[in-house]
N, C-alpha and C positions, 0 to 999 in steps of 0.2 A: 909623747905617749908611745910606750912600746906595742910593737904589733903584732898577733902571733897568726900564724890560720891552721886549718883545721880541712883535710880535702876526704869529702864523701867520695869513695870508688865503690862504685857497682861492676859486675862480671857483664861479659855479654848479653847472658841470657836477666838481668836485672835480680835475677833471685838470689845473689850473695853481695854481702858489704866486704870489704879488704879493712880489716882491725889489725893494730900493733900493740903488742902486749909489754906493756911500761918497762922497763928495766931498771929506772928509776923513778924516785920521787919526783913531782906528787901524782898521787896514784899508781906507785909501784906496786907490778903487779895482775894488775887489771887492764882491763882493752878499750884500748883507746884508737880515736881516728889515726891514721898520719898527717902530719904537718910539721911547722916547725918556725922559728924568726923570721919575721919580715926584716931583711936590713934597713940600715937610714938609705931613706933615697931610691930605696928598693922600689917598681912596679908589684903593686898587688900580686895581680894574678901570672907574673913574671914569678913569683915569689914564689905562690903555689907553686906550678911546675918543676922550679927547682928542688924542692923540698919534697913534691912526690918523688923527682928520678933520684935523688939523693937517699931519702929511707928505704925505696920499693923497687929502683930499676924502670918503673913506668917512663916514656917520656909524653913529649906532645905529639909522638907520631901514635902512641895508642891509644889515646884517651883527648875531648875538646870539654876542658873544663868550663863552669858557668860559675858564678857569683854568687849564692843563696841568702846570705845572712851576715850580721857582723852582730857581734857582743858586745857591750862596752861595759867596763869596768872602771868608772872612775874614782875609786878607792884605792886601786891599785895604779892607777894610771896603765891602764891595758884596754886593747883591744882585739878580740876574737875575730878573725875573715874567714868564713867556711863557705868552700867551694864544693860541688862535688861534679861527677860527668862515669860517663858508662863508657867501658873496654869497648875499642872496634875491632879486636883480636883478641888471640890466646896472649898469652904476655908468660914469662918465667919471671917471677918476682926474687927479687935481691936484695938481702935482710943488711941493712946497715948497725944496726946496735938491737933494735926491737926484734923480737919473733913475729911475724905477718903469719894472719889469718885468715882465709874466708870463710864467714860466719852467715847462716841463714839471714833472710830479712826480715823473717818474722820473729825473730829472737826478740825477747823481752831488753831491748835497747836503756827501759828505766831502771835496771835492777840494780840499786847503789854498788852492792856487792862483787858484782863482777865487773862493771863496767866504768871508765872514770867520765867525770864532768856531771855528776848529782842529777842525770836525768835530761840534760841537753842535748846527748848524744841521739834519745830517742824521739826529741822533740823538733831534730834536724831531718830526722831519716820519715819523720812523720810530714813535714813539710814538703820534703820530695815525694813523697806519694800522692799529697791531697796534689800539690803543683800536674802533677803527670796525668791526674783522674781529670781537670780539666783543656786536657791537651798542650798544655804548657813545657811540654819537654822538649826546649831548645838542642839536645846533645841528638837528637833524632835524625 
């Protein structure tokens, strides 16, 4: 099964997400999390990190990522790892192929139109909030 993730960054202050704006298919275009291949063999959340400091410049000295969610796809034979975790710094972010953005968090995350992943995106960032409203914020 191929694996891909998908890693939620929040700013320090929590009120911006870090989005990358597709350059290619599918969803060219539109804003997406960063992420990227898991290798064969590959650790999980080994994977995330590389693929953060690889799109974004982020490493693991500015950010302690958490595990949220997985998708699975067995039509495709895929699976979704979304991680996300909040800045303990300013950071200068460093664009590998995507344009990086910080996007409010109250942005409309379901809006097919601008955003890729038909609504999941907003159904991730919705999960880290109810998570945090009951104290459950591991990156604290």
């Amino acid at each position: 099964m191929k694996k891909l993730n998908l890693i939620l960054v929040y700013n320090q202050d929590e009120d911006k997400i870090l989005m990358c704006q597709r350059a290619k298919e599918p969803f060219k275009g539109k804003f997406n999390l960063v992420g990227g291949k898991v290798e064969q063999n590959e650790e999980e959340l080994h994977a995330a990190y590389r693929e953060l400091q690889e799109e974004t410049g982020i490493t693991n000295q500015d950010i302690s990522l958490s595990h949220l969610m997985n998708f699975q796809y067995p039509f495709n034979d895929m699976e979704l790892e979304v991680f996300y975790g909040k800045l303990n710094k300013e950071v200068t972010l460093v664009e590998e192929v995507n344009h990086l953005q910080w996007m409010d968090k109250k942005e409309n995350f379901f809006d097919y139109n601008k955003f890729a992943g038909e609504g999941n995106i907003g159904h991730m960032v919705r999960q880290v909030e109810e998570f945090k409203k009951i104290g459950g914020n591991k990156n604290e």
